[in-house]
C-alpha positions, 0 to 999 in steps of 0.5 A: 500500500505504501508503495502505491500510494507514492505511485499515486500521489506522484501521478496526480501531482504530475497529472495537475502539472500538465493536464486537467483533473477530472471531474469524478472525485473517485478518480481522484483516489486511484493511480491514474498514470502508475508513475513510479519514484523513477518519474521525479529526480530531486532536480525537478523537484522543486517544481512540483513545491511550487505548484503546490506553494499555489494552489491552496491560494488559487494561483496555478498555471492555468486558469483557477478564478472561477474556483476562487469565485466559488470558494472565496468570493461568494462566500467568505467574502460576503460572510466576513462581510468585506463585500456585498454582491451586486448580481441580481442571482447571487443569493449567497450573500441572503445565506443561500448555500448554492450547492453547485457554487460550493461543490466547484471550490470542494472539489478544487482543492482535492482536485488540486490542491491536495494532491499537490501538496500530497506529492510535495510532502511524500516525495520529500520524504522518500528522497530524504529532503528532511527540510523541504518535508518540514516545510510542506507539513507546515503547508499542508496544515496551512491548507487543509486547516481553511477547507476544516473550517468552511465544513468541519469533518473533511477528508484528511488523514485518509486521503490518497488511501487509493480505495474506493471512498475515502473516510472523514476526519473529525475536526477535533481530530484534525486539529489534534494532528495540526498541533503535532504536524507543527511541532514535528515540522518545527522541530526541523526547522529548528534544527536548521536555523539559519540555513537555507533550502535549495528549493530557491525561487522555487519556494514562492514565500520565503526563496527558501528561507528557514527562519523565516518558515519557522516564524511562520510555522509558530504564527500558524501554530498560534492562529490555530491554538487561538481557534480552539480557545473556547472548545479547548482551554488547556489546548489553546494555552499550551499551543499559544505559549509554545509557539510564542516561545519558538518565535513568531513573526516580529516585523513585516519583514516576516509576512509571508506572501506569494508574489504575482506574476502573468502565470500567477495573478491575484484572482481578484482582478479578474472577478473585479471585472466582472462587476458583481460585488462591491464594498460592505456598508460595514467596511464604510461604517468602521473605516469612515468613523475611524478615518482610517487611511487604509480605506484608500488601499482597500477600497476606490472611490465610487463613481457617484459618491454621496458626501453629505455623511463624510467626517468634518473636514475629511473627504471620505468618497468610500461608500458600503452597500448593506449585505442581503439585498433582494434580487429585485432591489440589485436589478433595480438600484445602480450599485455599481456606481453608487457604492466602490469597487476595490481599490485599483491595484484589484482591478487592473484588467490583464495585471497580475496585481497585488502579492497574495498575502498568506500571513501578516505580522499584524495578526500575530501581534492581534492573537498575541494580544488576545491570549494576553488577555487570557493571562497567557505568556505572549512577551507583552500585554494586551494593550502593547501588542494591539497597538503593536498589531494595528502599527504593524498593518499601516507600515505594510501598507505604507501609511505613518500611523495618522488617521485622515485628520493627520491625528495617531491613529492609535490613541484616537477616540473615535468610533464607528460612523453611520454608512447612509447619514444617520439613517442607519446607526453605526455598526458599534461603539468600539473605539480605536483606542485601547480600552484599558478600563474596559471589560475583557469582552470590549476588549476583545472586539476592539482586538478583532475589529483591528484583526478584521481589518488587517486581515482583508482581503483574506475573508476565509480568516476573518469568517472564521474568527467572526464566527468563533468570536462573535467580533467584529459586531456588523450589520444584520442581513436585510433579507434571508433565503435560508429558513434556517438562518435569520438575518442576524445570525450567519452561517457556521459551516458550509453543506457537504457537496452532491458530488461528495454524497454521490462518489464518497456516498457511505464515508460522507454519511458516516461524517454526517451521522457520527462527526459532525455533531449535527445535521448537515446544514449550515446551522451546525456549529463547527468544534471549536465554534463554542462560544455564541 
């Protein structure tokens, strides 16, 4: 068996290197090509890092934006609530959860992601490169742990089992297995300090730079001991304070990111051209009562720009729209040109556009702060690693740390303005400035409603977080087409897909029946989402 899982695993990789995948998932368990070891040499290597480097991020050789769309835009997007649609039948953003929208991003990442990274972890392993498999272990868990969290028990340890169906993994088991993957992948790293891998160029984030991959490697560590804070205590804390002790990113020197190019573009700008979204009334409500700078490198100015509610002497042309419109009131009502599309790095047609940011140091400063909170060991407390989190964001994105009055943005008093004049209230009261005699709790959103927006435009991250903390408080849905769900709730996991239920049939009923902890609908919490 284990023979013929290398077998399988080299063939898949070698089969979404050159051709396309197919469209049955039980084709993805079996050994299409029967490729041997023999096939890879460690000088062609590094190519299959590469392509696995891109996938999970929706950046291949060929075309992945119609994936990203499914996977990321119409509905992390929409319930991180960054964005809103504009096309009149895009019912995710009224918690629809469109089947076949969902089954396309599914079966993406077995079709290709996984697989890749399978390949590069394996194959690593069997030509004894203890490094560069210390490195994929981190991607793996990097990758699996976004799908986890859209729908809970997912395929896992079982994959490429080369049998008919493939089992499920519970989420608590899969993230029980996070903890012990990192620790092994850091014990390498470790022992590698100051080297480098031969991998090059070819590793897409850090050109094979070990220190920063164990930076990065306890970052992770630490977003995920974060995660299950409120499912398990002891866990999280155990998990936090280690990967603090290992070393965290410090400086955005440390941010990994993967750099674009015309074979490896942001997928944003090519859905910005089809113009069906546009900028959150939240956004504009959060970034316009805090006159935050960073709007410009979020957001363009709209076409039609009401003035009539910017903050005193400030031009704010930034306008959100409310998430949960009918089809009907899109069809009807110039959205477009009304409210903004995304700042224009995004939307340069043919461009490859921004580098797509994996981790930012402002979130380590922003988890770090949380688990200060809790009394935990984090080298600082809870006020100094929250400011230490939002500076950290205004450097990367070039701003000086002054909101658009020219006053420190950090020490400021300001709060949440309303997004249409006073018609509709501000999504919160939360200031910008540390709350130092504040409750643990207003504490606590002030941290993740910065988190929030550092994180942008990773709206898989910030759905996450929105879920398990209940922060940043937004603005209910004006309308619902799910029964199950009213507008002011959102949904906590997405629904297993028709191609699952069809070629994983007894497998996805098992996961159903005795992991997931509830039906299989978009009500059922996942396992670390304990606390509202």
């Amino acid at each position: 068996m284990k023979n013929k899982l290398k077998q399988f695993v080299l063939g898949m990789a070698v089969t979404a290197f050159t051709v396309s995948c197919t469209d049955d998932f039980t084709e993805l368990n079996t050994d299409p090509k029967n490729f041997t070891e023999d096939a890879v040499t460690s000088s062609e290597y590094p190519l299959f890092v590469k392509r696995a480097l891109y996938t999970p991020n929706y950046m291949p050789f060929d075309q992945a934006r119609g994936p990203f769309q499914l996977g990321h835009s119409l509905f992390a997007d929409v319930y991180s609530n960054y964005f809103a649609t504009t096309a009149p039948n895009f019912n995710s953003d009224q918690f629809e959860l469109v089947g076949g929208w969902l089954n396309g991003a599914y079966r993406y990442f077995y079709q290709r992601a996984a697989p890749n990274i399978k390949f590069a972890e394996d194959t690593a392993e069997n030509l004894g490169f203890t490094l560069e498999n210390a490195m994929m272990k981190v991607w793996r868990v990097y990758a699996y742990h976004r799908v986890t969290d859209y729908w809970g028990p997912i395929p896992y340890s079982e994959f490429g089992n080369l049998e008919k169906e493939v089992p499920y993994d519970s989420q608590e088991a899969i993230y029980n297995d996070f903890f012990v993957t990192l620790e092994e992948a850091v014990t390498v790293l470790k022992a590698n300090a100051g080297g480098t891998s031969f991998l090059a160029g070819n590793d897409v984030i850090y050109g094979g730079d070990v220190d920063s991959w164990l930076k990065f490697a306890n970052t992770l560590r630490l977003r995920l001991a974060m995660r299950v804070r409120y499912a398990d205590p002891a866990l999280s804390k155990t998990n936090a304070e280690k990967a603090v002790a290992d070393g965290v990113m410090l400086s955005n020197d440390d941010n990994a990111s993967i750099g674009t190019d015309i074979n490896f573009q942001n997928s944003y700008t090519t859905i910005t051209q089809w113009g069906e979204f546009r900028m959150s009334a939240d956004m504009e409500s959060i970034l316009k009562g805090y006159e935050d700078p960073r709007m410009a490198s979020i957001a363009a100015p709209a076409a039609e720009p009401d003035a009539t509610d910017d903050p005193t002497g400030v031009s704010f042309p930034y306008e959100g729209m409310r998430n949960g419109q009918t089809s009907e009131s899109k069809a009807t009502t110039s959205f477009n040109t009304l409210t903004s599309n995304m700042a224009a790095p995004y939307t340069l047609g043919g461009d490859p556009g921004p580098a797509w940011v994996v981790m930012a140091t402002s979130e380590a400063y922003f988890l770090r702060a949380e688990g200060a909170l809790q009394g935990w060991n984090m080298g600082g407390s809870a006020a100094d690693l929250y400011n230490q989190g939002i500076v950290s964001n205004h450097v990367q994105l070039g701003y000086d740390g002054t909101n658009l009055s020219g006053d420190d943005y950090v020490t400021s008093a300001l709060i949440p303005a309303s997004f249409d004049g006073g018609l509709t209230p501000p999504v919160s009261t939360a200031p910008v400035a540390y709350n130092a005699a504040g409750t643990s709790e207003q504490q606590l959103e002030q941290i993740i409603t910065q988190k929030w927006i550092a994180l942008w435009p990773d709206s898989e991250e910030a759905y996450a977080e929105r879920r398990r903390t209940g922060y940043p408080i937004l603005y209910d849905r004006l309308n619902t087409l799910n029964p199950d769900i009213a507008v002011d709730q959102i949904p906590r996991r997405m629904t297993y897909t028709a191609t699952e239920y069809a070629d994983n049939t007894s497998a996805t009923e098992a996961a159903v029946s005795n992991l997931l902890g509830g039906p299989d609908s978009g009500t059922t919490k996942l396992w670390w989402d304990k606390k509202n």
